[in-house]
C-alpha positions in Angstrom: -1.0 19.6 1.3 -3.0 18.0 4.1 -1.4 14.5 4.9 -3.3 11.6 3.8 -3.5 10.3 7.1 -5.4 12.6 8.8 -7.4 12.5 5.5 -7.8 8.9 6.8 -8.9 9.6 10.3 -11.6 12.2 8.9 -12.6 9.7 6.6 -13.5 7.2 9.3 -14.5 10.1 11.8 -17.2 10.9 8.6 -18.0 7.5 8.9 -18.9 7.1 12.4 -20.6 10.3 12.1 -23.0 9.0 9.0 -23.5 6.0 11.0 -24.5 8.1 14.7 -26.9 10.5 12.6 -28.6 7.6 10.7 -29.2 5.4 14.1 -27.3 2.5 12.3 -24.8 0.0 13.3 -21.7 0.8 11.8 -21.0 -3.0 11.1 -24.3 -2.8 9.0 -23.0 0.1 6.7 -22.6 -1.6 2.8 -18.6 -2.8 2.9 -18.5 -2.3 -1.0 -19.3 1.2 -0.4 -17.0 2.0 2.7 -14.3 0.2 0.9 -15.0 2.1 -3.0 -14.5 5.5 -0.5 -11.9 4.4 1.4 -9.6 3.5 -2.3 -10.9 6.6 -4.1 -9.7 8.6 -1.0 -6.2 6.6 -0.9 -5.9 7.1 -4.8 -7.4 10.9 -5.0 -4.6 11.9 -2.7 -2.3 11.3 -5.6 0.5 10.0 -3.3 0.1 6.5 -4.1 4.1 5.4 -5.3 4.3 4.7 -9.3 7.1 2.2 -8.7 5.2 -0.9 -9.8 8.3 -2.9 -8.8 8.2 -1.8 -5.3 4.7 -2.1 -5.0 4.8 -5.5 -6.3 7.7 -6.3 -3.6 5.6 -4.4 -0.5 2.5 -6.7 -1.7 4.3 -9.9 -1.8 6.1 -9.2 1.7 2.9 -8.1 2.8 0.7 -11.2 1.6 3.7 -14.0 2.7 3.5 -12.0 6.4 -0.6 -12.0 6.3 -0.1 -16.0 5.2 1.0 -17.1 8.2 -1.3 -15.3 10.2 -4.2 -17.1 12.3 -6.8 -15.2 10.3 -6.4 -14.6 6.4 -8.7 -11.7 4.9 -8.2 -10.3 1.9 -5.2 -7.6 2.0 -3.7 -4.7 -0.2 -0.5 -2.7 0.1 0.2 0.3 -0.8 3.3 2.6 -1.2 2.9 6.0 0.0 4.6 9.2 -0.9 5.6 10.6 2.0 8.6 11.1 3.9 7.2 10.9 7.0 7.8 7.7 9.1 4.6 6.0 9.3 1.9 3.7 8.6 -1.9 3.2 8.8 -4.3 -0.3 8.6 -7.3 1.0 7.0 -10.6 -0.8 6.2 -11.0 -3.9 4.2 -7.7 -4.7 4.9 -6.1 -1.9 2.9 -2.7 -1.0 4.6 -0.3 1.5 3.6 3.4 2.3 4.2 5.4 5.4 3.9 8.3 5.8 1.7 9.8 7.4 4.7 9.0 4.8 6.9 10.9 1.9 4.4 14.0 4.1 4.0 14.2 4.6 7.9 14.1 0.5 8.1 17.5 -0.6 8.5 16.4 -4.5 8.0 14.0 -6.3 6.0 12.8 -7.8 9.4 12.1 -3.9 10.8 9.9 -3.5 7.4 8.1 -6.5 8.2 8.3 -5.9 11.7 5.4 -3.1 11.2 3.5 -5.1 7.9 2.6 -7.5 10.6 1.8 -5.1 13.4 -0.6 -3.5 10.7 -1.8 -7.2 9.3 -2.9 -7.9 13.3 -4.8 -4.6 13.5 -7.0 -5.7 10.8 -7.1 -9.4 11.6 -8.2 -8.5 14.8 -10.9 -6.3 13.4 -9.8 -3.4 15.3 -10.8 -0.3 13.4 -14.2 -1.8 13.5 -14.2 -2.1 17.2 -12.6 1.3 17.1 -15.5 2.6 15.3 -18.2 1.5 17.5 -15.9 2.8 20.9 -16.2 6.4 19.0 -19.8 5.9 18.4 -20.5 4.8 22.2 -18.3 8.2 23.2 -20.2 10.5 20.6 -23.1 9.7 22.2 -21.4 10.1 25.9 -19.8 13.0 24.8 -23.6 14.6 23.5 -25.4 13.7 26.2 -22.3 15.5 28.4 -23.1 18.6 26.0 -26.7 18.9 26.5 -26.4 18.4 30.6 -24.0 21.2 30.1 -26.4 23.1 28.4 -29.0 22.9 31.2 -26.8 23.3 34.2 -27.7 26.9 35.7 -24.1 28.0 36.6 -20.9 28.5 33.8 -18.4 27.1 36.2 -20.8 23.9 36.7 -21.1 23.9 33.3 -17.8 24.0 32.0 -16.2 21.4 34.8 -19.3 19.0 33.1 -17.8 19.2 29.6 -14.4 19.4 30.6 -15.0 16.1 33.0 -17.0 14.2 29.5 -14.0 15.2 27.3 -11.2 14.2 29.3 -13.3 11.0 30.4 -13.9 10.2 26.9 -10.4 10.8 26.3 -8.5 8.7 29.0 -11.7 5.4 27.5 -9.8 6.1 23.6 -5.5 5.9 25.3 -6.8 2.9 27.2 -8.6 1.4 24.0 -5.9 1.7 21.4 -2.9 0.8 24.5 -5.1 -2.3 24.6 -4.9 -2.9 20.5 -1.4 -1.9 20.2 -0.4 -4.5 23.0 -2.5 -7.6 21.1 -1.3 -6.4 17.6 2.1 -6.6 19.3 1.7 -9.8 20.3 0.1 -11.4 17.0 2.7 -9.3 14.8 5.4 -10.6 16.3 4.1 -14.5 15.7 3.7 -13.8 12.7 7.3 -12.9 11.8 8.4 -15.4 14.0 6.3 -17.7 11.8 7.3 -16.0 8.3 11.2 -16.3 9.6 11.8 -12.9 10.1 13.6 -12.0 13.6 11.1 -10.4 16.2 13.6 -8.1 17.4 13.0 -6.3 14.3 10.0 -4.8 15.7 11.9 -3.7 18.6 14.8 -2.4 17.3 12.8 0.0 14.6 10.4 1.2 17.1 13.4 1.9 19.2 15.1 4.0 17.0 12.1 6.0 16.3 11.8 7.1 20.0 13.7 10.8 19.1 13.3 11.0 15.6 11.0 13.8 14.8 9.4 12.3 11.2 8.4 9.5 13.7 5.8 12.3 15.7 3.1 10.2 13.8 3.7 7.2 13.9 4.3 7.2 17.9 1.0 9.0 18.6 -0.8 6.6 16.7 1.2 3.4 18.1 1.8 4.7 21.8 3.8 2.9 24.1 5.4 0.4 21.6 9.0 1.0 22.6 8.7 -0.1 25.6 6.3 -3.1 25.3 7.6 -4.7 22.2 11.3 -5.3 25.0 9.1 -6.9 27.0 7.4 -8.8 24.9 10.9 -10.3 23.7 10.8 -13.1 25.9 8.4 -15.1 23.9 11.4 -15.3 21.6 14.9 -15.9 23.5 16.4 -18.0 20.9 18.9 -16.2 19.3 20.1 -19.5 17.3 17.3 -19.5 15.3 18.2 -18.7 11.3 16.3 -16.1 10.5 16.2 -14.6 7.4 18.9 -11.7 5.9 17.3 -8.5 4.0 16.9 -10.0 0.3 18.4 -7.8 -2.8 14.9 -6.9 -3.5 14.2 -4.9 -0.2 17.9 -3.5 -0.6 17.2 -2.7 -4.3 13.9 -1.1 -3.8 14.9 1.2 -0.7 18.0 2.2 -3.7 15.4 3.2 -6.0 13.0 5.2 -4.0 16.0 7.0 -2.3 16.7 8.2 -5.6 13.1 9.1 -6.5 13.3 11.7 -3.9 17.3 12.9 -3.7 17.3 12.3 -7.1 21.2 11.0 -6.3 22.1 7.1 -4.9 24.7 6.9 -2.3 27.9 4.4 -2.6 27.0 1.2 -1.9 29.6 -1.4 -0.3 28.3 -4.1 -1.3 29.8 -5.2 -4.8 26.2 -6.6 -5.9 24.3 -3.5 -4.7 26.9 -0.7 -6.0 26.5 -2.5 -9.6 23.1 -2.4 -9.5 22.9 1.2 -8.3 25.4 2.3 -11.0 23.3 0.7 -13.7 20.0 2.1 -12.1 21.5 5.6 -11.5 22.8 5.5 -15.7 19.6 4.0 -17.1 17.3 7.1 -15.5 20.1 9.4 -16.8 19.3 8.1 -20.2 23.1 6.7 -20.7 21.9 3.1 -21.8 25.2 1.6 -23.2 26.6 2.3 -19.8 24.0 1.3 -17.5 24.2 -1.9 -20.0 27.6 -2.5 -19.2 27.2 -1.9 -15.5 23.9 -4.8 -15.2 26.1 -7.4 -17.5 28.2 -6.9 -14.4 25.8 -7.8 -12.1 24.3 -10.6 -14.3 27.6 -12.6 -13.9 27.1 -12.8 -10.2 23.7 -12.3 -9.2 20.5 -14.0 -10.7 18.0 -12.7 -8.8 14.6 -11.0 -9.8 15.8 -7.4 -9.4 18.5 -7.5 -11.5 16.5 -9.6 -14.2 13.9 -6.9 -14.2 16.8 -3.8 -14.5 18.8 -5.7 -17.4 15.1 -6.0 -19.6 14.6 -2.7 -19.1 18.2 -1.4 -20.2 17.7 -3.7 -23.0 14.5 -2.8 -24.4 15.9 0.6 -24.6 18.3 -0.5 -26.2 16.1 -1.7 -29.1 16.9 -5.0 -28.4 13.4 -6.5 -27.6 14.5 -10.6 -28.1 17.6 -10.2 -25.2 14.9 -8.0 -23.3 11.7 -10.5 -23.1 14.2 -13.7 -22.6 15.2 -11.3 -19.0 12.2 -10.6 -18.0 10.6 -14.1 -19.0 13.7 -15.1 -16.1 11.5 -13.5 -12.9 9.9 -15.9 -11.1 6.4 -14.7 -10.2 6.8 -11.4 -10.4 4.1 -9.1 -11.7 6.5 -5.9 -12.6 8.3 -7.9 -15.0 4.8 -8.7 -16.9 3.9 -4.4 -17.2 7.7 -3.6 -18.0 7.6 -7.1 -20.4 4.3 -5.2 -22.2 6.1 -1.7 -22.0 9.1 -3.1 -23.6 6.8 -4.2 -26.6 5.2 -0.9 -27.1 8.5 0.8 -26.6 9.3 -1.4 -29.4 6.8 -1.0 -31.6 5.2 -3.9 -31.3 1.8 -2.8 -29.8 -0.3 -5.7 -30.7 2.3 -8.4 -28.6 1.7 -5.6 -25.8 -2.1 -6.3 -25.8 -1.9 -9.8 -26.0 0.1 -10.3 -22.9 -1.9 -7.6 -20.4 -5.3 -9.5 -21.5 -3.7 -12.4 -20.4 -2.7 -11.6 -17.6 -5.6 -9.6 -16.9 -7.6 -12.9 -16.6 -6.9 -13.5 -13.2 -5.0 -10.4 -11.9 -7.3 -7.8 -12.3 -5.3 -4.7 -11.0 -5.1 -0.5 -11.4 -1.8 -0.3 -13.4 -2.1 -2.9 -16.0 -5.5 -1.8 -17.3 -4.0 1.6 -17.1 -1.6 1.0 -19.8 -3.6 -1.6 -21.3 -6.1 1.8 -22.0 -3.0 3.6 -23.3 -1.9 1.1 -25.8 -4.8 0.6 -27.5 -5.3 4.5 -27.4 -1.8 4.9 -29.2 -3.9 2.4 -32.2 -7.2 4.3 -32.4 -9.3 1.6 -30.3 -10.7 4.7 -28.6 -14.0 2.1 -27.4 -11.2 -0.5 -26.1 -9.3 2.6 -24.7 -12.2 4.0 -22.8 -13.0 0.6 -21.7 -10.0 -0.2 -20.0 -9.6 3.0 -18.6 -13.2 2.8 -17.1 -12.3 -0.7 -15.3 -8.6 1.2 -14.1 -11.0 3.9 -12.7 -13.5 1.1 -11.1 -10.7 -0.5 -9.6 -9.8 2.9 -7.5 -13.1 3.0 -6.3 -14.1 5.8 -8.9 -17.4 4.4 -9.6 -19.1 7.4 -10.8 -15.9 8.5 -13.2 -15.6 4.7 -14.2 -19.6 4.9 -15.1 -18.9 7.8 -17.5 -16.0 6.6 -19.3 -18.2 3.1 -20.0 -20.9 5.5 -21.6 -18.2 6.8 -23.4 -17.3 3.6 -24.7 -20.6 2.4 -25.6 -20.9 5.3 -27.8 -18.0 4.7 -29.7 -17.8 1.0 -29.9 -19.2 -1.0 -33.1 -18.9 -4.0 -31.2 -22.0 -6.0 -30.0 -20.2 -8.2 -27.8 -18.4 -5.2 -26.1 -21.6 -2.8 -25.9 -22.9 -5.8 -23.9 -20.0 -6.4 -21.8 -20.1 -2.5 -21.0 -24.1 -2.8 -20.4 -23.4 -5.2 -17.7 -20.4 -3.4 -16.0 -22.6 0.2 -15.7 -25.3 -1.8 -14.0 -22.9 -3.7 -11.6 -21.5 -1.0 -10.9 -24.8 1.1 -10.7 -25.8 -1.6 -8.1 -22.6 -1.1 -5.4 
């Protein structure tokens, strides 16, 4: 399976590409459409994690780091299944993070550490500046070619394309060296600034300098290790109170190391070893012992994670009151809302479901919940309701064409007026991107 990040570099290669045979500025190509192509071909790779919880905790990290940045754009995190150590800043602010890359973080700080260094990338608009440097070289490297082509002897002709490519070469090392160093610089402000320790960013690139799964992540950040020392002495205060990993990182790097070993090591912590016994029993199905195991944990931690665990045990437990009253406990958290829904139509209670996804859906328009939102009303015969939530899941991955179907669906089906207008006006807008 090719790896979705050299999926990515072919998909802004294509780009520039377009842009070179169309004798257009790449900064005037339509943004809705390079970012629709740029989601369906994060999504289509079908590595995108189905944690929501730890998708919800990258995107919070993410959007608290990207807050106390200079330069706020809109931002969107996403999990990726892969176990190599790597990460990528792609356009319209989409970044993405291996699962092998969080596991390899020892510290919250290291996570955050590259979240920022990604976060200055786009703030700093360099893959758009990157684009037009590999639009300049195409045209250097063409224009090498068809001297080539003309010069009467091969040897002449060779040293000429030989010369253009390694030129062209040495302009891209000396381009992204020049990137890396300012999204260095900026990253680390902005942990300094979030109150996560600089030397995070240090001490993960560090360790990365003779681990193989790292190959990647190297070549596309080169020279990190030993700038990012350096660049230590704008922070020599090592009084300052940073802060310590939270239970959340530590509980979500526990549940993705089990998604992939399918095992969870022993944990010294008392907090964390609860909280992995319980995990490690509930997706084994043994519910009255993962229960006792997260009433444990309840009696001496309070936080989000574990609130979010024990409303899960207990909706499968049947007992949907002591379930909602946990997960009505997180603070903010958008997890606890889809499991909160889940637990309802686990519970047979579909209709409570519905009600609290179309809430929420009123301001926080994402993939997941109209995902399940479609399956709900699917599991009730609201086949028009079903394709129409599906069709806005589909939108929202940048599947415009698919999304436009499944609407047509649903306007053949519905008997609603109000709804076969609604769905009128979505084909059109999206017709129109």
């Amino acid at each position: 399976m090719t790896n979705i990040f050299y999926k990515i570099i072919l998909f802004l290669l294509s780009i520039n590409l377009y842009a070179l045979d169309k004798n257009i500025n790449l900064l005037d190509l339509d943004e809705n459409k390079r970012n629709n192509e740029f989601l369906q071909l994060i999504w289509e790779s079908k590595l995108v994690n189905d944690d929501i919880e730890a998708q919800t905790y990258l995107t919070n990290l993410g959007l608290e780091l990207a807050n106390n940045s200079k330069k706020r754009n809109n931002f969107s995190f996403f999990l990726i299944n892969n176990n190599s150590v790597n990460a990528f800043a792609g356009p319209n602010g989409h970044i993405g993070i291996y699962t092998g890359l969080l596991l390899k973080s020892d510290t919250e700080s290291e996570l955050a550490a590259v979240l920022a260094h990604e976060i200055a990338h786009v703030n700093q608009n360099h893959i758009d500046r990157f684009d037009k440097k590999i639009k300049d070289q195409l045209y250097i490297l063409i224009g090498g070619m068809l001297l080539s082509s003309v010069a009467k002897k091969a040897n002449s002709e060779n040293a000429i394309s030989i010369s253009t490519i390694a030129g062209i070469k040495q302009q891209q090392i000396n381009f992204i060296r020049e990137h890396e160093i300012e999204a260095d610089r900026i990253g680390m402000n902005i942990l300094h600034k979030s109150r996560f320790d600089p030397a995070g960013m240090a001490s993960f690139f560090q360790k990365l300098t003779n681990d193989l799964d790292a190959k990647e992540f190297l070549s596309t950040h080169p020279l990190s290790v030993n700038r990012v020392a350096d660049s230590m002495i704008l922070f020599p205060n090592k009084n300052i109170n940073y802060k310590k990993s939270s239970f959340q990182y530590l509980t979500t790097k526990i549940r993705i190391y089990y998604e992939i070993h399918k095992k969870i090591e022993k944990q010294k912590n008392k907090k964390l070893n609860l909280y992995s016994k319980a995990y490690l029993a509930f997706k084994n199905n043994k519910y009255e012992q993962s229960k006792q195991y997260i009433d444990d944990l309840l009696k001496i931690d309070t936080s989000d994670s574990s609130y979010i665990l024990a409303g899960r045990i207990y909706s499968k437990l049947q007992n949907i009151k002591d379930s909602q009253q946990y997960f009505s406990k997180v603070k903010n958290n958008k997890s606890s809302v889809y499991y909160s829904a889940q637990a309802y139509l686990d519970n047979n209670k579909p209709f409570k479901a519905i009600s609290l996804l179309k809430s929420y859906l009123k301001t926080n328009n994402t993939y997941k919940f109209n995902k399940l939102l479609s399956s709900i009303y699917l599991t009730i015969g609201k086949i028009d309701r079903a394709h129409f939530y599906n069709a806005k899941s589909l939108a929202l991955q940048g599947r415009l064409n698919n999304a436009i179907i499944v609407y047509k669906k649903a306007k053949l089906t519905t008997n609603s007026k109000d709804l076969f207008d609604i769905i009128t006006f979505e084909i059109n807008r999206l017709q129109n991107q």
